[in-house]
PQR file with spaces between the fields and no chain letter, atoms N, CA, C, O and H, PARSE charges and radii, in Angstrom:
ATOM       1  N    UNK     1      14.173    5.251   45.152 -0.4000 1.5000
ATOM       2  CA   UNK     1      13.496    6.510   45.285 -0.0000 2.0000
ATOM       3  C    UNK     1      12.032    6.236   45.613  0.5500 1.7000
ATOM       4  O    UNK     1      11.438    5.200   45.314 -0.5500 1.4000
ATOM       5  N    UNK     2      11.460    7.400   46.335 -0.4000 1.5000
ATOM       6  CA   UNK     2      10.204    6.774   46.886 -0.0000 2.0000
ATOM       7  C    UNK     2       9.752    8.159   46.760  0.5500 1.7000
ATOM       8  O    UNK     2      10.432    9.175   46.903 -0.5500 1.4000
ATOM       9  H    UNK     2      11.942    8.241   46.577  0.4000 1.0000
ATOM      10  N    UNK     3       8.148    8.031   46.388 -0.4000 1.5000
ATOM      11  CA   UNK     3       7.065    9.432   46.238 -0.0000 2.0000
ATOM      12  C    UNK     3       5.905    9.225   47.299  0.5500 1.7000
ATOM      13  O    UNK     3       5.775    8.083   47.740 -0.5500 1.4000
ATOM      14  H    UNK     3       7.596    7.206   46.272  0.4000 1.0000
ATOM      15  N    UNK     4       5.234   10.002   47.655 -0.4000 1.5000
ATOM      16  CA   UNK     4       4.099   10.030   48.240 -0.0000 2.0000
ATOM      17  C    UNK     4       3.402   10.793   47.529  0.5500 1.7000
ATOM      18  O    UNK     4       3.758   11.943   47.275 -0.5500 1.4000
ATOM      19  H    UNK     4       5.340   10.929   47.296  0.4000 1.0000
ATOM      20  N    UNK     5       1.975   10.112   46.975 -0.4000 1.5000
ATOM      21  CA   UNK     5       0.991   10.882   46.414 -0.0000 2.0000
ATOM      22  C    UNK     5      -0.058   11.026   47.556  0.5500 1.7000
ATOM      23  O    UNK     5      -0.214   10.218   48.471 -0.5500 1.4000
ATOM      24  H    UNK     5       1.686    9.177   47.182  0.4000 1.0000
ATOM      25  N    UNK     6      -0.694   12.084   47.378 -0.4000 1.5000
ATOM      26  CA   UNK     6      -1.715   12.733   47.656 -0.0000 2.0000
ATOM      27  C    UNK     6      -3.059   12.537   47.231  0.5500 1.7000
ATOM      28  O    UNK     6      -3.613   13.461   46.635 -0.5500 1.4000
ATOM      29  H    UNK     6      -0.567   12.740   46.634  0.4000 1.0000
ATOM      30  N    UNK     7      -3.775   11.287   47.484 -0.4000 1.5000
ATOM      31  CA   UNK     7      -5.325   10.994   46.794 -0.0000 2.0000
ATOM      32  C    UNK     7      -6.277   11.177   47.387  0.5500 1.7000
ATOM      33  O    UNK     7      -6.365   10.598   48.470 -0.5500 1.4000
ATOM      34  H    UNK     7      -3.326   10.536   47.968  0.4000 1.0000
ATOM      35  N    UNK     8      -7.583   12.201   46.867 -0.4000 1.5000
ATOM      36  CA   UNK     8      -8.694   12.519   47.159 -0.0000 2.0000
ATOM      37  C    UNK     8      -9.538   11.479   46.123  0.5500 1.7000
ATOM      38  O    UNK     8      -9.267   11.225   44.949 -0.5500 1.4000
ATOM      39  H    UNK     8      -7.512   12.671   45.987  0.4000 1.0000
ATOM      40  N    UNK     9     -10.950   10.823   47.172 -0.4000 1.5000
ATOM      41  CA   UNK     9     -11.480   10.074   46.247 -0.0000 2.0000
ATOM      42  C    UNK     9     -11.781    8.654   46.490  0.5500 1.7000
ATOM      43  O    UNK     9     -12.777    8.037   46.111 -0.5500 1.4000
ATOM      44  H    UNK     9     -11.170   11.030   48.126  0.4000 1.0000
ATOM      45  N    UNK    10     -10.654    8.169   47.260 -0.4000 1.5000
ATOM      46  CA   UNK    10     -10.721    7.028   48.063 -0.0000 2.0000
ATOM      47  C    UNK    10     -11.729    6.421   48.778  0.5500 1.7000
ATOM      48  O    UNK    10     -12.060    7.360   49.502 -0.5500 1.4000
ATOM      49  H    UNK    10      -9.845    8.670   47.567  0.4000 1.0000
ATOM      50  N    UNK    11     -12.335    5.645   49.033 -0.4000 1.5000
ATOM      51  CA   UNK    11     -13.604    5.422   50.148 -0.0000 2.0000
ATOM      52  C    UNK    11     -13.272    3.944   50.605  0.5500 1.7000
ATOM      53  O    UNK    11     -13.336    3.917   51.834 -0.5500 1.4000
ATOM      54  H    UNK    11     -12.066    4.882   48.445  0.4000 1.0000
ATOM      55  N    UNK    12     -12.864    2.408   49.967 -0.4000 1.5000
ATOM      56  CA   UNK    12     -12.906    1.459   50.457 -0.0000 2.0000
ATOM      57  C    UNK    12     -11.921    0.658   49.784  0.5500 1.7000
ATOM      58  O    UNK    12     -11.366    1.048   48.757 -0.5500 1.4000
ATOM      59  H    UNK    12     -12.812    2.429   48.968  0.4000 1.0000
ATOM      60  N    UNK    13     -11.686   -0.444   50.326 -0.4000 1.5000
ATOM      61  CA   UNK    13     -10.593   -1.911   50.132 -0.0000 2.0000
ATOM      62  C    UNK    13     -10.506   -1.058   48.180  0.5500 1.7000
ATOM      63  O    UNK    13      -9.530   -0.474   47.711 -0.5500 1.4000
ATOM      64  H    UNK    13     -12.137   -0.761   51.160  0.4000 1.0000
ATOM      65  N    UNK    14     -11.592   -1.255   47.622 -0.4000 1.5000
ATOM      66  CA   UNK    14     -11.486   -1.564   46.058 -0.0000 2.0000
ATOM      67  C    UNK    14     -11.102   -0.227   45.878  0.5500 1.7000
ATOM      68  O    UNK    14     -10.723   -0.045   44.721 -0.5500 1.4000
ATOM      69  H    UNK    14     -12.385   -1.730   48.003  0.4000 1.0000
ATOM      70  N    UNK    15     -11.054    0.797   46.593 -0.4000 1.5000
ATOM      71  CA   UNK    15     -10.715    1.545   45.609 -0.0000 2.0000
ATOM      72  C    UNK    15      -9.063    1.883   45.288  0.5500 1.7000
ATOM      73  O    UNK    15      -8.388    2.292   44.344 -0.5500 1.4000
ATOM      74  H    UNK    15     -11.363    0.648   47.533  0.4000 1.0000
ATOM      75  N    UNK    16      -8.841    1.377   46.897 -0.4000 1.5000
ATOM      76  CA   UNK    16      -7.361    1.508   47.297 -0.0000 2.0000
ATOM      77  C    UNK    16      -6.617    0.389   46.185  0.5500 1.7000
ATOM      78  O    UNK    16      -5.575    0.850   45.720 -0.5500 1.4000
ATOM      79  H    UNK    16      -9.390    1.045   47.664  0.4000 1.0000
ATOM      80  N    UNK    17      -6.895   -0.695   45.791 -0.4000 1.5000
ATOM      81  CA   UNK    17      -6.613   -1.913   45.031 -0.0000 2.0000
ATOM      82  C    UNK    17      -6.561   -1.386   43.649  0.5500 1.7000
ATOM      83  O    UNK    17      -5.766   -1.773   42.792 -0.5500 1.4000
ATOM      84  H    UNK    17      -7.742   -1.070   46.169  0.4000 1.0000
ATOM      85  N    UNK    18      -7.781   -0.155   43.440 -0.4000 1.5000
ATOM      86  CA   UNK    18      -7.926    0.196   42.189 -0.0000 2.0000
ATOM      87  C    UNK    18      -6.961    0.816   41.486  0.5500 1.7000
ATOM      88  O    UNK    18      -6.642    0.691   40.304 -0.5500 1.4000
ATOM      89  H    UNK    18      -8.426    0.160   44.136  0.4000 1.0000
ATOM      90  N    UNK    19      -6.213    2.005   42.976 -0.4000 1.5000
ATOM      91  CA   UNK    19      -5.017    2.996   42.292 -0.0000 2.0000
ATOM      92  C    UNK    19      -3.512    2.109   42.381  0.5500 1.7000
ATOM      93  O    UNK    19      -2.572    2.515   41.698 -0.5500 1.4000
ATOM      94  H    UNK    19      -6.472    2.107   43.937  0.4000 1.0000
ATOM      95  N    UNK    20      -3.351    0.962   43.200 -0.4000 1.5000
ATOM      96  CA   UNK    20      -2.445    0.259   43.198 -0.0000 2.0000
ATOM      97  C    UNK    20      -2.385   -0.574   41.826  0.5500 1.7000
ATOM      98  O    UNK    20      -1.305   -0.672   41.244 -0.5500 1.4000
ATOM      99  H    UNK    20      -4.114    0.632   43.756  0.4000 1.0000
ATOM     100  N    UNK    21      -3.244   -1.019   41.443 -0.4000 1.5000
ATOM     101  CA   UNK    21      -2.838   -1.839   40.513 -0.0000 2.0000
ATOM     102  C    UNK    21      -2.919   -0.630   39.383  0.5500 1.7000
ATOM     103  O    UNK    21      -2.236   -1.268   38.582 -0.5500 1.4000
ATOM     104  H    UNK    21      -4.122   -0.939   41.916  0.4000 1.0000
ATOM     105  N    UNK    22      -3.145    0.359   38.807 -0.4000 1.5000
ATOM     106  CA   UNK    22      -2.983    1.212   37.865 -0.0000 2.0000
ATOM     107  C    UNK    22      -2.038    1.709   38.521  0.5500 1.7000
ATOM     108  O    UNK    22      -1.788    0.669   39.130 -0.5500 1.4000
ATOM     109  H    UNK    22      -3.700    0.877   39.458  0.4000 1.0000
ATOM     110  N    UNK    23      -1.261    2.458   38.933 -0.4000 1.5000
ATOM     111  CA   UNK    23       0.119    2.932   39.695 -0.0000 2.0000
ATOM     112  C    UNK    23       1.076    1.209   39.025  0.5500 1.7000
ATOM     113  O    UNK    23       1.791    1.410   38.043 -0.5500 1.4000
ATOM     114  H    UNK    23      -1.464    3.303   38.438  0.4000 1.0000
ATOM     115  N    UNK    24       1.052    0.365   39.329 -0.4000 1.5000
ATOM     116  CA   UNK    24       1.821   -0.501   39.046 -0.0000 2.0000
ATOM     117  C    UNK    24       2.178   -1.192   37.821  0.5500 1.7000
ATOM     118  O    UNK    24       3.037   -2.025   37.532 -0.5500 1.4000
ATOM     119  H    UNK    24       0.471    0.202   40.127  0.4000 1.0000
ATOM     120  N    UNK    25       0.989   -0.418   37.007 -0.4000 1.5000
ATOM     121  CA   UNK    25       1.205   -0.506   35.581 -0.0000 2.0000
ATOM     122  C    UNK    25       2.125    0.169   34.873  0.5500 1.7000
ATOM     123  O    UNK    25       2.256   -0.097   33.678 -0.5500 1.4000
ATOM     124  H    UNK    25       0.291    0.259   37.242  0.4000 1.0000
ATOM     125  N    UNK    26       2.917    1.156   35.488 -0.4000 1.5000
ATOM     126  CA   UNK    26       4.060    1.626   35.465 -0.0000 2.0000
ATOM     127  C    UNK    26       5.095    0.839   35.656  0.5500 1.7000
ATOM     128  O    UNK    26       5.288    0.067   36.595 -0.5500 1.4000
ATOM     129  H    UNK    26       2.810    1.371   36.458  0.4000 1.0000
ATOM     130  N    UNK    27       6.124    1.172   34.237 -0.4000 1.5000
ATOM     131  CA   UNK    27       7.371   -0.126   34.303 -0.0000 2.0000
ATOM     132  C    UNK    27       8.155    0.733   35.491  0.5500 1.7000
ATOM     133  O    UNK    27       8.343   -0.040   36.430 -0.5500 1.4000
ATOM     134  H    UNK    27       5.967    1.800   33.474  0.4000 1.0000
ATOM     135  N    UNK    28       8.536    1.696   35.707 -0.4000 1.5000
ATOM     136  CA   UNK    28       9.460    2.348   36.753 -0.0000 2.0000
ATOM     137  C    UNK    28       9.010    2.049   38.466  0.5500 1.7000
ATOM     138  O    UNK    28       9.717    1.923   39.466 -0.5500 1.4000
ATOM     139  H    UNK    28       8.383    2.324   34.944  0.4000 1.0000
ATOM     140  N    UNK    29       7.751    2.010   38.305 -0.4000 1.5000
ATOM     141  CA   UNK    29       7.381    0.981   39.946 -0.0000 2.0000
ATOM     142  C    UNK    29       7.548   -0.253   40.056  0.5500 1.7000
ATOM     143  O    UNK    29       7.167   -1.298   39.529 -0.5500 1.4000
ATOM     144  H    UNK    29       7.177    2.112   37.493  0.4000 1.0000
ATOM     145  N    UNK    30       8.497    0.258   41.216 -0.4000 1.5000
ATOM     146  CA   UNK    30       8.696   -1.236   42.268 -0.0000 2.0000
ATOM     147  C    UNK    30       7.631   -2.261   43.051  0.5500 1.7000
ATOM     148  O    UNK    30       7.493   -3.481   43.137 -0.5500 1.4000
ATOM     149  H    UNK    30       8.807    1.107   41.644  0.4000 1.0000
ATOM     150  N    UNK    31       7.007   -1.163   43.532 -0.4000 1.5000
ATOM     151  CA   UNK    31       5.570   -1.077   44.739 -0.0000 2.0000
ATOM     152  C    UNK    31       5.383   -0.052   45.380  0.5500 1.7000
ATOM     153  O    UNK    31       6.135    0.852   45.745 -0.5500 1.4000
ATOM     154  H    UNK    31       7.120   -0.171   43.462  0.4000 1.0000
ATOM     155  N    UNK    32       3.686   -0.365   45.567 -0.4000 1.5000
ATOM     156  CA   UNK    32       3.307    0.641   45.920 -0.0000 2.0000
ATOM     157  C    UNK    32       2.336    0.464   47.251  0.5500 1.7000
ATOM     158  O    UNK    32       1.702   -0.583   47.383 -0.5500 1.4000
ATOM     159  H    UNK    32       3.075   -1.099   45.271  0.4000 1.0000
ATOM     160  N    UNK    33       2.265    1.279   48.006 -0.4000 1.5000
ATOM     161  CA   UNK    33       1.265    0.869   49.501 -0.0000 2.0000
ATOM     162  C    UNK    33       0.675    2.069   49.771  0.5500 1.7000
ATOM     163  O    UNK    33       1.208    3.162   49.960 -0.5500 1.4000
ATOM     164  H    UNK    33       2.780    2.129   47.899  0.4000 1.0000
ATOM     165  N    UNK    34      -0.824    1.669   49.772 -0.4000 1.5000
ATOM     166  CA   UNK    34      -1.673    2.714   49.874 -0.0000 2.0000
ATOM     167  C    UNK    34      -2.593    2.702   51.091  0.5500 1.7000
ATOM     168  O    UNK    34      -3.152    1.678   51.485 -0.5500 1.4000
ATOM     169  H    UNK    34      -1.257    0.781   49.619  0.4000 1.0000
ATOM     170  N    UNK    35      -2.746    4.180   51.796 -0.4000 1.5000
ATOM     171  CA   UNK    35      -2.836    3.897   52.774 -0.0000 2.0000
ATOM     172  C    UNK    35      -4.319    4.964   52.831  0.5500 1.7000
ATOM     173  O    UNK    35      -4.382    6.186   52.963 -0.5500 1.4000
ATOM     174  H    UNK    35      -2.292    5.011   51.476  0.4000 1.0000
ATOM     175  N    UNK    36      -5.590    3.776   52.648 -0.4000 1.5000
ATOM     176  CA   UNK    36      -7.042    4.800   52.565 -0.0000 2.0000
ATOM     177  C    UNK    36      -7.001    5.842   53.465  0.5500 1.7000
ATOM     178  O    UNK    36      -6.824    7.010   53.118 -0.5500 1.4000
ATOM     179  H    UNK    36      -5.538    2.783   52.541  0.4000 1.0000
ATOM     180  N    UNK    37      -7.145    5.505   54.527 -0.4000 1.5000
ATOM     181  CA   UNK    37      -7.305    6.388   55.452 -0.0000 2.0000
ATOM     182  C    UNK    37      -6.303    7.714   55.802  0.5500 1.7000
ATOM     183  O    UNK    37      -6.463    8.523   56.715 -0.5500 1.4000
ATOM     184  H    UNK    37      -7.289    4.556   54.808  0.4000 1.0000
ATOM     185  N    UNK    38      -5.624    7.694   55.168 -0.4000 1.5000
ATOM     186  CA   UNK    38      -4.230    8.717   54.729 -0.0000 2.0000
ATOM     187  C    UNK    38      -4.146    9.133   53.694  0.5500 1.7000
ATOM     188  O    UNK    38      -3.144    9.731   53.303 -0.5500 1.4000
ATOM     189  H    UNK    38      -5.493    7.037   54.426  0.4000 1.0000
ATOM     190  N    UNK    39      -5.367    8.881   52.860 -0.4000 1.5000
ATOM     191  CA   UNK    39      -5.566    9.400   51.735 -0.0000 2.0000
ATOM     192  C    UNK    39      -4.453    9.653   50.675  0.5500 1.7000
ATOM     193  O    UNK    39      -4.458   10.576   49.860 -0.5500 1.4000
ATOM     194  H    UNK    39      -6.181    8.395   53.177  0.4000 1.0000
ATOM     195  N    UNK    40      -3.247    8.437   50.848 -0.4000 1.5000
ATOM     196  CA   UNK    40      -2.380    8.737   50.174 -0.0000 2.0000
ATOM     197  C    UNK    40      -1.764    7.149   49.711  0.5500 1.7000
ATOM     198  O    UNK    40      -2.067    6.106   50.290 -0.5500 1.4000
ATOM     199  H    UNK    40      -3.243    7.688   51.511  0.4000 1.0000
ATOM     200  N    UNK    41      -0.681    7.279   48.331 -0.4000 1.5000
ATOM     201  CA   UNK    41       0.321    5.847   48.159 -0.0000 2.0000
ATOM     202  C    UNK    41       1.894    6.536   48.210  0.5500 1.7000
ATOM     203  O    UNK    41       2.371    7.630   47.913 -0.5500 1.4000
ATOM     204  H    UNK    41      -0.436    8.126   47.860  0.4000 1.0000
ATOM     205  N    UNK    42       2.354    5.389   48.701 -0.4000 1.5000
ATOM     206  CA   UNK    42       3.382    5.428   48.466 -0.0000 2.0000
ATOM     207  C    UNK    42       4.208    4.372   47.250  0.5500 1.7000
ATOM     208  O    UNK    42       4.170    3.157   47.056 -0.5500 1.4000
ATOM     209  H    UNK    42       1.965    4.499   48.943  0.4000 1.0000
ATOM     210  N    UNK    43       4.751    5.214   46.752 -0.4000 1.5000
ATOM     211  CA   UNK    43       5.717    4.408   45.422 -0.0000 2.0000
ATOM     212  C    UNK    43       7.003    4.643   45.549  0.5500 1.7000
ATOM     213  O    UNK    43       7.604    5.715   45.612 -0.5500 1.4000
ATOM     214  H    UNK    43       4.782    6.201   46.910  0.4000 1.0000
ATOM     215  N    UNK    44       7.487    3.244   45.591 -0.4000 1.5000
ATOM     216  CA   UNK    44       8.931    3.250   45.235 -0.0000 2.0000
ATOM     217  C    UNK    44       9.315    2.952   43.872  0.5500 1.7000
ATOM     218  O    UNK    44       8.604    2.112   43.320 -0.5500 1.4000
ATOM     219  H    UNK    44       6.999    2.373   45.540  0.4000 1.0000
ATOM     220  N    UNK    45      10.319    3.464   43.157 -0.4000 1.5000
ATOM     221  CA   UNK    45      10.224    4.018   42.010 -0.0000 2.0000
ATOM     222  C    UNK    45      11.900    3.132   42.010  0.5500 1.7000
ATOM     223  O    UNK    45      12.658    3.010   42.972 -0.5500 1.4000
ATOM     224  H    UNK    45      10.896    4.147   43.605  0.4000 1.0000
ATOM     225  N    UNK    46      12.126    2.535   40.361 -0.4000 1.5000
ATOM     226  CA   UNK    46      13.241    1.921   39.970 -0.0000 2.0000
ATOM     227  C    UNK    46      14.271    2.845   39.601  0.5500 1.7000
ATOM     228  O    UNK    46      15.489    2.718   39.725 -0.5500 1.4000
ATOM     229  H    UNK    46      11.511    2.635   39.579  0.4000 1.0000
ATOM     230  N    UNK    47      13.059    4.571   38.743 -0.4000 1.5000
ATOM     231  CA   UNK    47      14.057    5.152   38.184 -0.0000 2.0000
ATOM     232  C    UNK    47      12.890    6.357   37.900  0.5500 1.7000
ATOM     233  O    UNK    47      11.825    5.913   37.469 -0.5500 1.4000
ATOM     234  H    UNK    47      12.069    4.675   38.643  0.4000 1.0000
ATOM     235  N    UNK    48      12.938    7.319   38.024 -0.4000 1.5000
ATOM     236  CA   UNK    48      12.429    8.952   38.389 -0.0000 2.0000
ATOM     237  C    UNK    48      11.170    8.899   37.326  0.5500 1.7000
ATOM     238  O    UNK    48      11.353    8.657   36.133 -0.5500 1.4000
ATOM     239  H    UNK    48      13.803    7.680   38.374  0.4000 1.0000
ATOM     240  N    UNK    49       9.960    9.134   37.855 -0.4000 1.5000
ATOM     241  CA   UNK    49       9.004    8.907   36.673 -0.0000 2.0000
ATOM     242  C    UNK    49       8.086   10.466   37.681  0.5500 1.7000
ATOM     243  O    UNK    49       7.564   10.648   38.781 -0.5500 1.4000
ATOM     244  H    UNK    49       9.811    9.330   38.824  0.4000 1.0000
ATOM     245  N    UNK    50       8.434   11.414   36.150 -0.4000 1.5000
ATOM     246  CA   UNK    50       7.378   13.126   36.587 -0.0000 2.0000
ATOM     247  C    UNK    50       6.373   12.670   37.177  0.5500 1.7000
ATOM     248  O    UNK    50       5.750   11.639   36.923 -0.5500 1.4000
ATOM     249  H    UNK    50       8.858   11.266   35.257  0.4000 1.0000
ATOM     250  N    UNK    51       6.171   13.543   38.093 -0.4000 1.5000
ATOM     251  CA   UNK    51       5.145   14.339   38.523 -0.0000 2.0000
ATOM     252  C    UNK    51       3.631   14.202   37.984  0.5500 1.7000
ATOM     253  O    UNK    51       2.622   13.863   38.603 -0.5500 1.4000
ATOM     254  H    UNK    51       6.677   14.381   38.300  0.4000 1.0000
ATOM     255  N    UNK    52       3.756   14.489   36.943 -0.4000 1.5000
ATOM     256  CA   UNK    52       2.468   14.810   35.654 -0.0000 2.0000
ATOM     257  C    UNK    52       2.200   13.580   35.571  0.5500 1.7000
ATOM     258  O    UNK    52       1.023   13.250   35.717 -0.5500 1.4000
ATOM     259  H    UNK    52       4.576   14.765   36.441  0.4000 1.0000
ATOM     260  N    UNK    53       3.130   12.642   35.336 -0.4000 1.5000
ATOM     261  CA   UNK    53       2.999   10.965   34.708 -0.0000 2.0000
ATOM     262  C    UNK    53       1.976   10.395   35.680  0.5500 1.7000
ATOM     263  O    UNK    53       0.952    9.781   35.382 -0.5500 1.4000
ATOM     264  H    UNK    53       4.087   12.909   35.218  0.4000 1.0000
ATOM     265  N    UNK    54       2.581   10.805   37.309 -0.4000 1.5000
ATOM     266  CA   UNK    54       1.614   10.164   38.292 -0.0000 2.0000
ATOM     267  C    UNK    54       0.264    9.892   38.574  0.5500 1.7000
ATOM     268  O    UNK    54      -0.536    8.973   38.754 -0.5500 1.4000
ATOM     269  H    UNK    54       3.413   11.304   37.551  0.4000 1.0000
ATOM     270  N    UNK    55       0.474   12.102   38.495 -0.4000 1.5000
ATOM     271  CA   UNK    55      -0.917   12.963   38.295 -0.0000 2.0000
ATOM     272  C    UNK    55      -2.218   11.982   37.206  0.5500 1.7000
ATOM     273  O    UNK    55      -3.368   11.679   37.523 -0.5500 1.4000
ATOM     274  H    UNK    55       1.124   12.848   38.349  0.4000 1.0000
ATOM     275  N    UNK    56      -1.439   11.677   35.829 -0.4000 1.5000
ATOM     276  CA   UNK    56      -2.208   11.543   35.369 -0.0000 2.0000
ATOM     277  C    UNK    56      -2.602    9.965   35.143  0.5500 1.7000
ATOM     278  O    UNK    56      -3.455    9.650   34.313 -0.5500 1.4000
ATOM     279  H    UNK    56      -0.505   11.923   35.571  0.4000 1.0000
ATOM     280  N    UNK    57      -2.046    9.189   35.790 -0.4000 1.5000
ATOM     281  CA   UNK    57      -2.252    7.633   35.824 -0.0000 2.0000
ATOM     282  C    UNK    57      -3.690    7.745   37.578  0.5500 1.7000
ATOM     283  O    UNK    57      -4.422    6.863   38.028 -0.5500 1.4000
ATOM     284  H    UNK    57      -1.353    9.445   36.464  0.4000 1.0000
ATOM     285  N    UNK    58      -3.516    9.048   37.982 -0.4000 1.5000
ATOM     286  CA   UNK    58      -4.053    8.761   39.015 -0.0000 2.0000
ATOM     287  C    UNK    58      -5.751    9.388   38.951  0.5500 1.7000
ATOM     288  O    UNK    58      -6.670    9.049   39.697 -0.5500 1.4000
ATOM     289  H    UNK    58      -2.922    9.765   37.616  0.4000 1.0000
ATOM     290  N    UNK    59      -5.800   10.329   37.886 -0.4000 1.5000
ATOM     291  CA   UNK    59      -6.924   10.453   37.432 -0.0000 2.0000
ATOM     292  C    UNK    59      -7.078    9.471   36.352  0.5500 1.7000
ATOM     293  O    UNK    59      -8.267    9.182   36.484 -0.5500 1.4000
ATOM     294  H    UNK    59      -5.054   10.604   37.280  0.4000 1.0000
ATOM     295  N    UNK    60      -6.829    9.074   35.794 -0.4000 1.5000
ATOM     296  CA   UNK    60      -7.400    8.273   34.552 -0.0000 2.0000
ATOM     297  C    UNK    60      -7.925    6.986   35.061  0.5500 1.7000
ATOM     298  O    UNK    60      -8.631    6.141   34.510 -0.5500 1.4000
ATOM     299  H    UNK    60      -5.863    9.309   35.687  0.4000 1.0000
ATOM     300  N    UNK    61      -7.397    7.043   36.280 -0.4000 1.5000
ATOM     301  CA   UNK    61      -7.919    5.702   37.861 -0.0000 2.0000
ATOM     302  C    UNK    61      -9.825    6.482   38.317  0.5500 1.7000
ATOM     303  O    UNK    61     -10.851    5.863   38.600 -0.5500 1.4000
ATOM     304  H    UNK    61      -6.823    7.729   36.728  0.4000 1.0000
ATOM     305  N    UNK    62      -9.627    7.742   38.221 -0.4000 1.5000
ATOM     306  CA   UNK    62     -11.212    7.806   38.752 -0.0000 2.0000
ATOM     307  C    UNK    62     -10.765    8.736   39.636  0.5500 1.7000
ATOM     308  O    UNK    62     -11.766    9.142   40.227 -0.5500 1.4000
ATOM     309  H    UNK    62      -8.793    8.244   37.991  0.4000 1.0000
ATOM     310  N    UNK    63      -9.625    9.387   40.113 -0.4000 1.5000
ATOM     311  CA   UNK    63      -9.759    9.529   41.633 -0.0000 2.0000
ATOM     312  C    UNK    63      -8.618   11.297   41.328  0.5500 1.7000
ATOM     313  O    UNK    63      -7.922   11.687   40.390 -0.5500 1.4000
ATOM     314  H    UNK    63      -8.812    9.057   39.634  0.4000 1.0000
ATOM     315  N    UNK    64      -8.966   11.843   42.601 -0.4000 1.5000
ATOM     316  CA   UNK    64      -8.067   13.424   42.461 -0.0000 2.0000
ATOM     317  C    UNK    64      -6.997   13.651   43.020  0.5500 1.7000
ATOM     318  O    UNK    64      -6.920   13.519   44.242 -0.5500 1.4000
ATOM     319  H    UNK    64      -9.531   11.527   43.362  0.4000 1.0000
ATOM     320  N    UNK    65      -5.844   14.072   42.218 -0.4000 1.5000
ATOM     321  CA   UNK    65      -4.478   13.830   42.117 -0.0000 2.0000
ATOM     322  C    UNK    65      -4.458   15.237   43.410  0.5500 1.7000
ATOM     323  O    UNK    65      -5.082   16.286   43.249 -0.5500 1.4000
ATOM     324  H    UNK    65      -5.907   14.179   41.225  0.4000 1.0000
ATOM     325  N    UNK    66      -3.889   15.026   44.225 -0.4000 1.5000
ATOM     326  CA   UNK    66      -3.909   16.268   45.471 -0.0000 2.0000
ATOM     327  C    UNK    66      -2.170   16.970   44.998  0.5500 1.7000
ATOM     328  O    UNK    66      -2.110   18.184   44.800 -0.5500 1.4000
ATOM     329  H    UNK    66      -3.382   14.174   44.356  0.4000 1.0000
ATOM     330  N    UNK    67      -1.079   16.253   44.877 -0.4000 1.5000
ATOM     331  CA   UNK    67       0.046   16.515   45.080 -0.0000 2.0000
ATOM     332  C    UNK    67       1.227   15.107   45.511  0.5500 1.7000
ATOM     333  O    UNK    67       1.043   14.086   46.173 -0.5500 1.4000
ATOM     334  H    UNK    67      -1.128   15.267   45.038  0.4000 1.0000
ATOM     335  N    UNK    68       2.030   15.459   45.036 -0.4000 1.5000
ATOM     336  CA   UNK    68       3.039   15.078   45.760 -0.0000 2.0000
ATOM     337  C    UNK    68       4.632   15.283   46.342  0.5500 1.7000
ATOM     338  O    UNK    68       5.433   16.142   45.972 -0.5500 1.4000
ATOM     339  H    UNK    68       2.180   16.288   44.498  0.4000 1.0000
ATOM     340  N    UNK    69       4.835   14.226   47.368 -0.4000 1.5000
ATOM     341  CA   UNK    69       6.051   15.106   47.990 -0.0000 2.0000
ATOM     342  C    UNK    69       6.894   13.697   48.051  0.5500 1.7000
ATOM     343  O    UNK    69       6.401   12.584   47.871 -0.5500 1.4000
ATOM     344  H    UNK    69       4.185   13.529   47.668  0.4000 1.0000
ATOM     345  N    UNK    70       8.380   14.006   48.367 -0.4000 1.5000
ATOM     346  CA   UNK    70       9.361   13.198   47.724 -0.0000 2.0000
ATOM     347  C    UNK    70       9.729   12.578   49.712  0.5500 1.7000
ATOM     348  O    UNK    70       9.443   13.011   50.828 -0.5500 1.4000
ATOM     349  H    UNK    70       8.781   14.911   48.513  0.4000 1.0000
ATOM     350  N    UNK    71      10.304   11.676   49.289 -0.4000 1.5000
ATOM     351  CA   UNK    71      10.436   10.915   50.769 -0.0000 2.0000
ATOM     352  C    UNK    71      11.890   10.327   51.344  0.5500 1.7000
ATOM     353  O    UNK    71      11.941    9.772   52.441 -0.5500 1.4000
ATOM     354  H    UNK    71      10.537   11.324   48.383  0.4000 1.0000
């Protein structure tokens, strides 16, 4: 299963590194690839982890949770 988040907040190499490695601190991620300039990651997921869970691993990173959509 794979998500696309929605990140506002982004600006360079570190910050993109920043939400990947907090996103991956999640036992249910596989990997994740984030794409600055698309202002978004993608996660592939072992096994269904909410919405909210994302949301909030992705602010507690520094950065604004926009949405996400399923892939």
């Amino acid at each position: 299963m794979k998500k696309k988040i929605m990140i506002e907040g982004m600006s360079c190499g570190h910050c993109s590194n920043h939400v990947k490695d907090a996103l991956m601190e999640l036992e249910e991620v596989k990997e994740v690839t984030v794409d600055l300039a698309g202002k978004n990651a993608v996660v592939e997921l072992s096994q269904e982890v909410t919405d909210e869970v994302l949301k909030e691993v992705i602010e507690e990173a520094g950065y604004d949770f926009q949405g996400v959509a399923g892939l």
